[in-house]
C-alpha positions in Angstrom: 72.0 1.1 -62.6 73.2 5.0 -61.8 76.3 4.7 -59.6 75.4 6.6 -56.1 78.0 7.8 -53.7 75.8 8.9 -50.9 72.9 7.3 -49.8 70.9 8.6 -46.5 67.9 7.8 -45.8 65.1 9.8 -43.3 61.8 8.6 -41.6 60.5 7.0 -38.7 60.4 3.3 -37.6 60.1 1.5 -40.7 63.5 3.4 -42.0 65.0 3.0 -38.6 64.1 -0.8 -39.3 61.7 -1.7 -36.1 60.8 -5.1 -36.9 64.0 -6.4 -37.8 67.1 -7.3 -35.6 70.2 -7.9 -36.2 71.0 -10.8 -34.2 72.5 -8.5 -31.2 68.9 -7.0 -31.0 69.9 -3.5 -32.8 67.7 -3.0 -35.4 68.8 -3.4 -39.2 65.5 -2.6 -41.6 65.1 -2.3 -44.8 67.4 0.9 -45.4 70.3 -1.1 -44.4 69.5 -3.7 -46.6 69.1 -1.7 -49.4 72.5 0.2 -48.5 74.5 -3.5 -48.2 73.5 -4.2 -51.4 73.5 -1.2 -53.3 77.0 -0.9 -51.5 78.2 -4.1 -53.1 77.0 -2.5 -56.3 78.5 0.6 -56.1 82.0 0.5 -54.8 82.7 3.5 -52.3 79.0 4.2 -51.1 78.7 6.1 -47.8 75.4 5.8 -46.1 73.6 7.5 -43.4 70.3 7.1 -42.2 68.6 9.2 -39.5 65.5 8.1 -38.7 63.6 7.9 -35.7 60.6 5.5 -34.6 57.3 7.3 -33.6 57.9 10.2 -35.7 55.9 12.6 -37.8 55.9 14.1 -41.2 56.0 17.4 -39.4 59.4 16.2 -37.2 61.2 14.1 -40.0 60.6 17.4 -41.6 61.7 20.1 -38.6 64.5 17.9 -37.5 66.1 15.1 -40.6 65.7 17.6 -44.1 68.4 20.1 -43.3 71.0 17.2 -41.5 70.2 15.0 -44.5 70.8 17.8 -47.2 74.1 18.9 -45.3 75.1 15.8 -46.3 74.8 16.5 -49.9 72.6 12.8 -50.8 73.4 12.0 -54.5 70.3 9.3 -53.9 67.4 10.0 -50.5 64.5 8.1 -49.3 61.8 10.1 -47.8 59.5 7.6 -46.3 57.3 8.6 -43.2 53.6 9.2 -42.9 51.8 6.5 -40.9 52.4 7.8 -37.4 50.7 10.6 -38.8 47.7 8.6 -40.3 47.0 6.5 -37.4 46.7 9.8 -34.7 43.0 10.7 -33.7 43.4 14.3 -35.3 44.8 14.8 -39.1 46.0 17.6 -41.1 46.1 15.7 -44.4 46.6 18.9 -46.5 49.3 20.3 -43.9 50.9 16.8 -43.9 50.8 16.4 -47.2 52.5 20.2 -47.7 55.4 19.3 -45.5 56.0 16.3 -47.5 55.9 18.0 -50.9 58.5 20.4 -49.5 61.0 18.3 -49.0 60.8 16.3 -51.6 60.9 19.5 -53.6 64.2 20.2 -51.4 66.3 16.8 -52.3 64.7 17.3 -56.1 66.4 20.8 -55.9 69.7 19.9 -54.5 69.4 17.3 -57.5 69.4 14.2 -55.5 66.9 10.9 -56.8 64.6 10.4 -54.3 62.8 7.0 -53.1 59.4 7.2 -51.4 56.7 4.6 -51.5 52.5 4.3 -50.5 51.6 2.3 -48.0 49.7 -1.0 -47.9 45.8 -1.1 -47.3 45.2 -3.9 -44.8 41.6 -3.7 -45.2 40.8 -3.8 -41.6 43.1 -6.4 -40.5 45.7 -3.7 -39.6 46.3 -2.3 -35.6 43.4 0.4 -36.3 41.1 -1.1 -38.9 38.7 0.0 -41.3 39.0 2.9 -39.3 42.0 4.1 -40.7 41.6 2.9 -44.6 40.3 6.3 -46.1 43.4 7.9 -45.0 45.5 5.2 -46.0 43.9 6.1 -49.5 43.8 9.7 -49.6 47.7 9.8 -48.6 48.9 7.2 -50.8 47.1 9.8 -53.7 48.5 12.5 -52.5 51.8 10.9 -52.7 51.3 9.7 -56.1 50.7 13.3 -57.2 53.4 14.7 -55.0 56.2 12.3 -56.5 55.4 13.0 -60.0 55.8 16.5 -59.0 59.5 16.4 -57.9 60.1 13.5 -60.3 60.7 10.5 -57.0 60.9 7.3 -57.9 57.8 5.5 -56.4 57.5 2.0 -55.4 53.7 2.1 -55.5 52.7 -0.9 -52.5 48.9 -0.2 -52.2 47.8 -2.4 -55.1 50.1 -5.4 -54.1 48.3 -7.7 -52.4 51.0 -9.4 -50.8 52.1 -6.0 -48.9 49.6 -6.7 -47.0 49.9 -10.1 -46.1 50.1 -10.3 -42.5 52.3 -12.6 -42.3 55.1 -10.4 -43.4 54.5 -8.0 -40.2 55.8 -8.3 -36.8 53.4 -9.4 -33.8 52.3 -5.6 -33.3 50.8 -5.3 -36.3 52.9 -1.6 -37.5 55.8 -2.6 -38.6 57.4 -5.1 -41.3 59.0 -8.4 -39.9 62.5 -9.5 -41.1 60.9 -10.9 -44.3 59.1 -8.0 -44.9 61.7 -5.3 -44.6 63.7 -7.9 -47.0 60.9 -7.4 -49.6 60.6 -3.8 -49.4 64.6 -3.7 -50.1 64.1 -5.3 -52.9 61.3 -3.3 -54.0 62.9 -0.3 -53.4 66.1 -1.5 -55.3 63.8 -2.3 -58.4 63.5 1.1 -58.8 67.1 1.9 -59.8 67.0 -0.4 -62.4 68.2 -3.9 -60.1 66.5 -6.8 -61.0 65.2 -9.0 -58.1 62.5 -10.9 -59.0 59.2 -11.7 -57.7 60.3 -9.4 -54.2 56.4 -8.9 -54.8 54.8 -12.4 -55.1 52.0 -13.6 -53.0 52.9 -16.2 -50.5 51.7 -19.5 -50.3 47.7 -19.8 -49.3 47.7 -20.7 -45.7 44.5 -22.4 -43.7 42.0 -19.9 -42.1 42.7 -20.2 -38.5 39.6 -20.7 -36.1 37.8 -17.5 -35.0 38.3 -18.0 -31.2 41.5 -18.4 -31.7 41.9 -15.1 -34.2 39.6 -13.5 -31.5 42.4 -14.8 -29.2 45.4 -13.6 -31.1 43.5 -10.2 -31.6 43.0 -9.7 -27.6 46.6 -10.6 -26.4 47.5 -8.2 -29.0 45.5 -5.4 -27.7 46.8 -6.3 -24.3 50.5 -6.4 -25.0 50.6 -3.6 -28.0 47.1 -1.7 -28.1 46.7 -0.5 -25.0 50.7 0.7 -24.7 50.2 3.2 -27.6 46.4 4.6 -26.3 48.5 5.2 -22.7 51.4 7.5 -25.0 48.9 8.6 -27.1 47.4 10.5 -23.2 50.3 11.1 -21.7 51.8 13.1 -24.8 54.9 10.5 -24.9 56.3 8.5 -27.8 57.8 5.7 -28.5 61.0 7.5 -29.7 61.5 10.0 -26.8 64.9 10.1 -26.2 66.0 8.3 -28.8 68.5 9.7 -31.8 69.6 8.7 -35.4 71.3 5.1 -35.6 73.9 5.9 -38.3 73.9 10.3 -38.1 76.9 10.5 -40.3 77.9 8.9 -44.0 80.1 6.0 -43.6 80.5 2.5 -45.3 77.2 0.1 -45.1 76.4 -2.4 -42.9 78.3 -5.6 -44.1 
């Protein structure tokens, strides 16, 4: 494994690590995770990560590439894209442009540089069938993109236990605890650490009964649903007024 010195990572809520609590409610995620154990790997790793729930390629763009490359990353992840996918209106090509461009930035200032597609949940996901064909058309974009700038891509889409709802939280957008756990893992099998079977399918559960799925899926339109559509009107987002959990390099997480 490459020894890295400084890690930071930029995105929205799955980087910030929505989904995952420490136990005094902050949230931990996936990047810190990754940084605890790549820390323990790599004595003298600073790490920084400075993303923001509800934001879009366009913003992790405007407002996290230039902080992140003043701090002069050996090793970046550039993950963002869904709040972007799951909005009424799309610029794919403009989206798609912005993301190329700073991954061409990091590859430039010579830094490796993590990214990874997204899951398809085949219309078991918050917006459905709906939503697949740009779920599709951005993960190929991203392929192309990454073997552009040379990134180091942890290819979800055709793992079927990426998917599995069971390793998302009750809202249906972001990774539970176990689920940020396996996308660490992931994510650290492509720097050479071994950790096995971070990808396996878990064990086959029973079907549950459609009134009670139909059940499940109304409280969750109630309580999660209808929440984002009000946002969505009234132009707000769920990271207004919020800023970077760890804005400056320092030790990881223990």
């Amino acid at each position: 494994m490459p020894a890295f010195q400084r890690f930071v990572a930029i995105g929205d809520s799955q980087t910030e690590g929505v989904g995952d609590p420490y136990p005094d409610g902050s949230e931990r995620g996936w990047a810190d995770r990754f940084a605890t154990v790549l820390g323990e790997r790599s004595p003298g790793l600073l790490y920084a990560n400075l993303a923001v729930r509800g934001r879009r390629i366009a913003e992790v763009h405007d407002q996290q590439l230039g902080p992140a490359l003043a701090l002069e990353p050996d090793l970046v992840s550039v993950m963002a894209g869904a709040n972007d996918l799951i909005r009424p209106r799309l610029d794919l090509d403009r989206t798609l442009a912005l993301l190329a461009d700073m991954q061409a930035s990091f590859a430039a200032a010579a830094a490796t540089i993590l990214t990874n597609t997204y899951p398809i949940a085949e219309g078991s996901g918050p917006f459905g069938r709906g939503a697949t064909d740009r779920f599709r058309a951005f993960n190929q974009g991203l392929r192309e993109i990454a073997a552009e700038s040379g990134a180091l891509l942890l290819d979800l889409e055709p793992i079927a236990s990426a998917a599995d709802p069971r390793l998302w939280a009750a809202d249906r957008l972001h990774l539970n605890s176990e689920g940020h756990a396996r996308l660490a893992a992931g994510v650290l099998s492509l720097i050479g650490e071994a950790e096995p079977e971070w990808d396996a399918e878990l064990p086959s559960s029973h079907r549950r009964h459609p009134a009670l799925r139909a059940r499940d899926d109304l409280d969750w339109a109630v309580r999660y649903l209808l929440p984002w559509v009000g946002r969505r009107l009234t132009g707000r987002s769920s990271g207004d007024g919020r800023f970077a959990k760890r804005p400056n390099l320092g030790p990881p997480p223990a």
